[in-house]
N, C-alpha and C positions, 0 to 999 in steps of 0.2 A: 636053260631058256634058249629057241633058238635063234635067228637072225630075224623072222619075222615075227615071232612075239615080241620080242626087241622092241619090236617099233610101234605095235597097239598104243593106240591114247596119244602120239607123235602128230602132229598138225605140222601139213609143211605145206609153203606156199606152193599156187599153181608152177610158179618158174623153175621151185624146187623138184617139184615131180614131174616135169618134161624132163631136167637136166637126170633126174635118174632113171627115165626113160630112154635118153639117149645113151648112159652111160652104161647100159645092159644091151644097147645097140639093138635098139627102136630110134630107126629116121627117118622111114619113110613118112608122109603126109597122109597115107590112108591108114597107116597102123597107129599115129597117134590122134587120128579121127574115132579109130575105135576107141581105144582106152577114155576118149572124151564120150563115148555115145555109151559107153559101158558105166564107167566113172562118173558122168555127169562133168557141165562146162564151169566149173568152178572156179572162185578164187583161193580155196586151200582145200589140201586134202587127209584123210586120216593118213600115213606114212604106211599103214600095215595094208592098206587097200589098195597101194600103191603095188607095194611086194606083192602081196597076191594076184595080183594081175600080170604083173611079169612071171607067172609062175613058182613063185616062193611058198 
C-alpha cells in the first residue's frame, strides 16, 4: 500500500489540510487559494485528495 492509498477514506479537518499543505511547503496565499478553488472551501477533507493534490 502506498502513502497515499494510506490515506483514502481519512477525513481531516479543514486546519488539518492547510497544515499539510504547509508542511510540503505550500505558503503562499495564491497557491492555497488554488487547492481551495480545486478542493472546494470546505470544513474537512478526504486526506487522499489532499495528497493528490500535492502531487502524491
Amino acid at each position: 500500500m502506498t502513502y497515499s492509498e494510506s490515506a483514502e477514506g481519512v477525513i481531516v479537518t479543514r486546519a488539518r489540510a492547510l497544515l499539510e499543505l504547509q508542511r510540503h511547503g505550500v505558503f503562499r496565499a495564491e497557491d492555497i487559494a488554488e487547492f481551495l478553488f480545486d478542493c472546494g472551501d470546505l470544513e474537512s477533507y478526504d486526506a487522499g485528495d489532499v495528497l493528490r493534490w500535492l502531487g502524491y
